[in-house]
Backbone bond lengths (Angstrom), bond angles and torsions (degrees), N, CA, C in turn:
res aa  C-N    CA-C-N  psi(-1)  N-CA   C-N-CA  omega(-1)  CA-C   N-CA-C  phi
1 X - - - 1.446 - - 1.532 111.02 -
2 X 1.567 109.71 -47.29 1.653 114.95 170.49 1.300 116.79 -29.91
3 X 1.551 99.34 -70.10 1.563 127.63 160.60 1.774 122.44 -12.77
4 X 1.057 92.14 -78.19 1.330 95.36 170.74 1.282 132.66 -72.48
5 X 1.421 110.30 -6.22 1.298 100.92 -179.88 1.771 104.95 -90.88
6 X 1.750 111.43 -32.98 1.165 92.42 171.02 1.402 136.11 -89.16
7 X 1.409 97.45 3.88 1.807 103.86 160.71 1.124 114.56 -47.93
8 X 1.776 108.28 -51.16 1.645 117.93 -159.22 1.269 99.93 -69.28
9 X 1.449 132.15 -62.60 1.501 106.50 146.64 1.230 163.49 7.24
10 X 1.133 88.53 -77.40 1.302 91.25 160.59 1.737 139.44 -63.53
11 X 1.686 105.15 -23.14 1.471 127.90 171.85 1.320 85.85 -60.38
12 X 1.654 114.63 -83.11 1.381 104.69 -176.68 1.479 149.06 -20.58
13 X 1.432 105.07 -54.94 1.293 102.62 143.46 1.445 148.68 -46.90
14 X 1.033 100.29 -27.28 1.917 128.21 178.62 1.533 93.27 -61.41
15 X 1.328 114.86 -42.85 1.889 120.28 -152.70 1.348 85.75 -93.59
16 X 1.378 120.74 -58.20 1.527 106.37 -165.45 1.620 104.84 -72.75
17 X 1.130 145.28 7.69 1.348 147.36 157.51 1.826 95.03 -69.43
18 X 1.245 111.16 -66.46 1.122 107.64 -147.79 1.976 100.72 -84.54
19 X 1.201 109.28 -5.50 1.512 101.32 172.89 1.435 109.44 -90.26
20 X 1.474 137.76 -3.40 1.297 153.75 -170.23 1.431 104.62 -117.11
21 X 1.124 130.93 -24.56 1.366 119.75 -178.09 1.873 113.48 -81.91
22 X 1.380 116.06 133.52 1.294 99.46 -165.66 1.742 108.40 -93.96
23 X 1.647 106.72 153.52 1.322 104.10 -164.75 1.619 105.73 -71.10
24 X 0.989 105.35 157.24 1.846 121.54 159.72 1.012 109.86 -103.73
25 X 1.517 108.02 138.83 1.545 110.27 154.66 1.749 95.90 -128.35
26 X 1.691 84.32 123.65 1.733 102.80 173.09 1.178 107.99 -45.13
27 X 1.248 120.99 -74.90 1.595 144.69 -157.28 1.694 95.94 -38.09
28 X 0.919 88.51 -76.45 1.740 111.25 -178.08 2.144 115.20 -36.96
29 X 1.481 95.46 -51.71 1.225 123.40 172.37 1.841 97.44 -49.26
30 X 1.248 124.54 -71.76 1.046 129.69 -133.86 1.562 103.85 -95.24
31 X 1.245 95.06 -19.20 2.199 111.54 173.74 1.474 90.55 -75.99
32 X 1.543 148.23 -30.76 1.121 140.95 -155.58 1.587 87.46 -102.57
33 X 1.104 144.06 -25.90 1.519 148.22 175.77 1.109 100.12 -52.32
34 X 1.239 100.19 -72.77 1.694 127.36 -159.60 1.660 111.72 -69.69
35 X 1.196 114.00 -25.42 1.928 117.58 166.97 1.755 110.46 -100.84
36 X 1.144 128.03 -24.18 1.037 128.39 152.66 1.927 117.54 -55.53
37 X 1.096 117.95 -68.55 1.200 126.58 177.69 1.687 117.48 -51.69
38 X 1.453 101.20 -53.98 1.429 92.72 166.11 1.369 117.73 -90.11
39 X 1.371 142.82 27.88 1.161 130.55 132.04 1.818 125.65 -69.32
40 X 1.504 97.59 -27.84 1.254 101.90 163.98 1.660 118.38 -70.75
41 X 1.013 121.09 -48.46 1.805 124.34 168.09 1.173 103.75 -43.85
42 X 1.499 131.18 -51.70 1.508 128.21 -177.88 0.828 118.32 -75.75
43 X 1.569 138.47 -9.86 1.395 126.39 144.10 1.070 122.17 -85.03
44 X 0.904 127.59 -2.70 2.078 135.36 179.42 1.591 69.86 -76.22
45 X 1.332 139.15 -94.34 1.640 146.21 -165.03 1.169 107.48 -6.81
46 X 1.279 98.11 -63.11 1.846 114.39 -149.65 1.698 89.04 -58.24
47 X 1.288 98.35 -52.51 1.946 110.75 175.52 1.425 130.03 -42.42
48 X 1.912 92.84 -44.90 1.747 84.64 167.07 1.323 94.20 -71.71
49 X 1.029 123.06 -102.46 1.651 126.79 -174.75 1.626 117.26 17.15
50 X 1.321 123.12 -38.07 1.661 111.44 -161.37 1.208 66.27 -89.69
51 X 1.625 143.13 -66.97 0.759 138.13 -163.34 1.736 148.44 2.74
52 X 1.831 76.42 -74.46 1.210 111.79 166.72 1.696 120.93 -65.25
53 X 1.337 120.21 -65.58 1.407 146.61 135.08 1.486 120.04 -2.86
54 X 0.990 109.52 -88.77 1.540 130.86 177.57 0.845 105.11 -71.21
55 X 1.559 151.42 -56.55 1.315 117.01 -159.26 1.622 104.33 -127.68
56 X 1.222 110.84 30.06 1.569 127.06 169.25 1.883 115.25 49.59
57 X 1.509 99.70 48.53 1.535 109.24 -160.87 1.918 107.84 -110.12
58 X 0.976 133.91 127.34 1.325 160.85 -133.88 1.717 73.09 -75.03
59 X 1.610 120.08 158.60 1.413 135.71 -166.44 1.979 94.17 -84.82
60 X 1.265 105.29 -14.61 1.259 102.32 171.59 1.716 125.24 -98.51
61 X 1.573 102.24 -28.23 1.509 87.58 174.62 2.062 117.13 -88.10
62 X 1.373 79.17 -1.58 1.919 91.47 175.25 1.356 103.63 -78.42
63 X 1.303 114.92 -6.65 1.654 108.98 -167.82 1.611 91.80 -105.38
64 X 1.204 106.60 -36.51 2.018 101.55 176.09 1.492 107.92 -55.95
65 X 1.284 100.33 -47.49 1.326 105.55 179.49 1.731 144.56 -65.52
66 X 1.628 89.94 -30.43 1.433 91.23 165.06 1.196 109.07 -84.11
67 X 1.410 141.14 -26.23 1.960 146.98 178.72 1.550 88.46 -55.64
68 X 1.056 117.97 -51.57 1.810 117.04 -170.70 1.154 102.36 -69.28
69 X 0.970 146.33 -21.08 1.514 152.38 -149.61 1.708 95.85 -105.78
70 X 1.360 109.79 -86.26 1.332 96.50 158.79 1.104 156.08 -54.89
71 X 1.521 136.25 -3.08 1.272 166.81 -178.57 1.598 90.54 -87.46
72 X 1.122 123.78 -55.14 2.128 126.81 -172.56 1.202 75.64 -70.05
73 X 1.558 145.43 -88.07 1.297 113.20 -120.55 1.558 99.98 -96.50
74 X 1.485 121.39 10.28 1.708 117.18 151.06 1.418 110.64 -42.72
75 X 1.607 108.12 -58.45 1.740 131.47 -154.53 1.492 106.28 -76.90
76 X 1.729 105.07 -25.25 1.815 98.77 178.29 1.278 97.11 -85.65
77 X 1.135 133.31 -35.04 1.422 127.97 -152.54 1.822 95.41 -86.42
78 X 1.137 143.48 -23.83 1.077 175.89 -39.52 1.699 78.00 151.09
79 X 0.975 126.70 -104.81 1.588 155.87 -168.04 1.548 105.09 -30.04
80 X 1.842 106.14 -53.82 1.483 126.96 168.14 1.504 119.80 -67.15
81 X 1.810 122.71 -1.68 1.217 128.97 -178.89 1.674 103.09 56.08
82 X 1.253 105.52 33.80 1.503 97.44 168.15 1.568 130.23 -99.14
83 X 1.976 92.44 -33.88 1.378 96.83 157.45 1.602 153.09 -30.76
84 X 1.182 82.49 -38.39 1.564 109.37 -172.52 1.329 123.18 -92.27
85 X 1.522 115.01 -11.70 1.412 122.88 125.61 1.495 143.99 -71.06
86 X 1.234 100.09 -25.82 1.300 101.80 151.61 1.262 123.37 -53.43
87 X 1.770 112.10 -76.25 1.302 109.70 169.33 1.732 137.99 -48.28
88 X 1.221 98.53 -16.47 2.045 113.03 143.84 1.435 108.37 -43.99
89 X 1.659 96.01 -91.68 1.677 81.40 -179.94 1.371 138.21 -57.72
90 X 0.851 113.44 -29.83 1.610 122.45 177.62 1.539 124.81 -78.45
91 X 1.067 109.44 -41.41 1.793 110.43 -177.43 1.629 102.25 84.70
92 X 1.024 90.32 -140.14 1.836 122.56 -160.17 1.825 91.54 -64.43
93 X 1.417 122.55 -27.52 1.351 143.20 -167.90 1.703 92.61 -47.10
94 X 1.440 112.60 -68.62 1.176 137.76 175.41 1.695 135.71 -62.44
95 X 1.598 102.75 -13.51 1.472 125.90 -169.09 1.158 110.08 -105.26
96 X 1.555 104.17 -20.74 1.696 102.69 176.83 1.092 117.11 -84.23
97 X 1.391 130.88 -71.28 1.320 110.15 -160.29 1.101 125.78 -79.85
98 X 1.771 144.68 -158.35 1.480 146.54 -151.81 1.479 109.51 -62.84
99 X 1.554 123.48 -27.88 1.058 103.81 161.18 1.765 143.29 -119.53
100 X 1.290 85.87 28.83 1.728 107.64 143.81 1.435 130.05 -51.59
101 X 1.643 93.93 -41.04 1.668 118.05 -145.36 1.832 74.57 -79.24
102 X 2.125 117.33 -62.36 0.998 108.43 -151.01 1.743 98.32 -77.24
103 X 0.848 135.60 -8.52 1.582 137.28 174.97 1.602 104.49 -60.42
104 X 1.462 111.71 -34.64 1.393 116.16 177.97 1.472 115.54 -62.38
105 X 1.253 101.10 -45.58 1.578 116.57 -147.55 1.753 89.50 -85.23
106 X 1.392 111.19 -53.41 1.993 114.69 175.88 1.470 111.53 -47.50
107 X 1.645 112.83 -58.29 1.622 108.19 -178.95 1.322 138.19 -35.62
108 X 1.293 104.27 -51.66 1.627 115.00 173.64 1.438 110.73 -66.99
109 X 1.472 114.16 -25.07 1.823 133.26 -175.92 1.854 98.24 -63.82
110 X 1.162 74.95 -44.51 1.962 89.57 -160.37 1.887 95.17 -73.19
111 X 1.531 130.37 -56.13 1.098 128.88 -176.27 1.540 109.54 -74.91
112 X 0.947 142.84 -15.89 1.379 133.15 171.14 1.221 119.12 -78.54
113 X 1.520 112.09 -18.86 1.987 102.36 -161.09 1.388 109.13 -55.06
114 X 0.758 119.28 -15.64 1.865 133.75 -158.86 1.366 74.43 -55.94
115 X 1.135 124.91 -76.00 1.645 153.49 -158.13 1.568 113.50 -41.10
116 X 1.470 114.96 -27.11 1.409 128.57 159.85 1.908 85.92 123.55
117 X 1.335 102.03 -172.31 1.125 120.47 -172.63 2.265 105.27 -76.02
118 X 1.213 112.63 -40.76 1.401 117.83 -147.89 2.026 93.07 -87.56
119 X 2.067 92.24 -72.30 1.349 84.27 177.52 1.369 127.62 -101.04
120 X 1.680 111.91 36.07 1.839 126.01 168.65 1.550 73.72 -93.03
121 X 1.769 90.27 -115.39 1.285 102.94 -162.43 1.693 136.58 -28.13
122 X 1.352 103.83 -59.31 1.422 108.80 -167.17 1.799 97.81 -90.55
123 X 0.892 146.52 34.79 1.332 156.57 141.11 1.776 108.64 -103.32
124 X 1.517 127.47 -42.70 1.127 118.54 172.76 1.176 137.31 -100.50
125 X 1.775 104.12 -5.25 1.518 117.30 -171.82 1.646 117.74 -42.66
126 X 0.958 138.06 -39.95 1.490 172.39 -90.51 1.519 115.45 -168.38
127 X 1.471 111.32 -5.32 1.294 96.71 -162.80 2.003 106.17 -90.66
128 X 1.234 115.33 -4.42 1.486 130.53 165.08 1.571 123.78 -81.88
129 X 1.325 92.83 -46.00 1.769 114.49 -179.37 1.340 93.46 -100.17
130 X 0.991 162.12 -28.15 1.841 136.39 161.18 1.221 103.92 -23.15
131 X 0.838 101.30 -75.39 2.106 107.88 -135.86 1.783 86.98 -64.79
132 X 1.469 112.11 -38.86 2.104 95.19 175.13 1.067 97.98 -59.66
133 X 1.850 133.58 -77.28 1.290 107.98 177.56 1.428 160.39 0.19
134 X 1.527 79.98 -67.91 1.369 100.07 160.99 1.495 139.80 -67.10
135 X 1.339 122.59 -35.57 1.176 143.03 137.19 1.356 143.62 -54.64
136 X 0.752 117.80 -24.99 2.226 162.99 165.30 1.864 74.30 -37.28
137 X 2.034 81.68 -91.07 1.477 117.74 -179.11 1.179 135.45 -27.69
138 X 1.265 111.23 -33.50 1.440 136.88 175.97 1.659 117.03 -77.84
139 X 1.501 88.68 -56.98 1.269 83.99 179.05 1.677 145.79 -72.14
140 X 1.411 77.21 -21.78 1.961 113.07 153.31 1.473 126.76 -34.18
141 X 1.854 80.97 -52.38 1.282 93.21 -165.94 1.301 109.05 -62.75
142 X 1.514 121.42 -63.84 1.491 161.73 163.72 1.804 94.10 -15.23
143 X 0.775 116.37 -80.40 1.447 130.22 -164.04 1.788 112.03 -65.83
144 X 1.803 100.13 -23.21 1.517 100.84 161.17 1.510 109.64 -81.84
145 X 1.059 138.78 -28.76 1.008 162.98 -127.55 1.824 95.99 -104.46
146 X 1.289 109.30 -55.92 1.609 132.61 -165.76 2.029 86.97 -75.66
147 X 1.096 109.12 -38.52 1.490 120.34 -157.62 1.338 106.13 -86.51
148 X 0.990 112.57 -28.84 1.822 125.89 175.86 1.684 102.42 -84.14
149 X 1.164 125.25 -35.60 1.789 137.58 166.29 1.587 102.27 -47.36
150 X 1.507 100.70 -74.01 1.789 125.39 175.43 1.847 112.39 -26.58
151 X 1.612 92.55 -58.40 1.394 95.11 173.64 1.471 119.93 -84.63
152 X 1.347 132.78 -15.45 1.284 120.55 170.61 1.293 120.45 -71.95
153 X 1.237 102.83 -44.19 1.933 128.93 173.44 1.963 93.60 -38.46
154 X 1.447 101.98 -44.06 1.861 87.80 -156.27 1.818 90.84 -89.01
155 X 1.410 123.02 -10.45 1.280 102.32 172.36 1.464 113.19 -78.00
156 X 1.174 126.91 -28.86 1.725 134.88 165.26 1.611 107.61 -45.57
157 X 1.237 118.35 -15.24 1.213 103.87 -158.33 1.654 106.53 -111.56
C-alpha cells in the first residue's frame, strides 16, 4: 500500500516537473547565439577598422584598443543591469566572447560591494572568472610543457 502510494507520487511529480519546466526551442536558441555573438564580432571590426582608419594606429594597437573598448562597455552595461538581459536572450551568444569574460569578472564586483571592499569585492571578484583563469593557466602550462617534451624528444632523435 506504502508502495503505491509513493509511486503515485511520484508520477505526479513526473507531470508537475514536466508541466513547469519551460520549453526550448534549440533552433531558435542558437540563431539568437549566433546573431547576438556576431553582432558583437562586428563591432570588435567596426573598432579595429576606425581604428586603423581614423586614427592611423598599427593592426596591433587597434586591437588593444578595441578589447578596451569593449571590455568598458561589457562593465557599464553590466553596471546598468543591462547585460544580463542580454545574456537572457542570447545565451552562450553573449558569454563567449571578451565581454562575457569581463561581464564575469564586474558581476560578482557589482554584487558584493555591499560586503565592503576586502571581503565583498576582493574575496568575490573572481569567484566566476577563477576557475577559467585558473584553468586558462593551467592548461597553458600543460600543453607548453607537452610541447617543450615534443621538441626535445625530436632533438634525441
Amino acid at each position: 500500500m506504502q508502495s503505491l502510494k509513493s509511486e503515485r507520487a511520484k508520477k505526479e511529480y513526473e507531470q508537475f516537473v514536466k508541466e513547469v519546466t519551460p520549453k526550448q526551442n534549440l533552433f531558435r536558441n542558437m540563431a539568437k547565439a549566433f546573431i547576438v555573438g556576431g553582432l558583437i564580432c562586428v563591432v570588435g571590426q567596426i573598432l579595429l577598422h576606425i581604428g586603423k582608419t581614423q586614427f592611423s594606429l598599427s593592426k596591433d594597437d587597434a586591437g588593444s584598443w578595441c578589447s578596451l573598448i569593449l571590455i568598458l562597455s561589457s562593465v557599464i552595461l553590466t553596471g546598468l543591469n543591462i547585460y544580463q538581459k542580454i545574456v537572457t536572450f542570447a545565451g552562450c551568444g553573449a558569454l563567449v566572447p571578451i565581454t562575457g569574460f569581463a561581464n564575469s569578472v564586474a558581476a560578482p564586483a557589482i554584487e558584493y560591494k555591499k560586503e565592503g571592499q576586502v571581503f565583498g569585492i576582493g574575496a568575490k571578484i573572481f569567484t566566476i572568472a577563477g576557475p577559467v583563469i585558473l584553468y586558462g593557466v593551467f592548461a597553458s602550462w600543460l600543453l607548453g610543457f607537452l610541447y617543450w617534451l615534443w621538441t626535445a624528444a625530436g632533438n634525441w632523435f
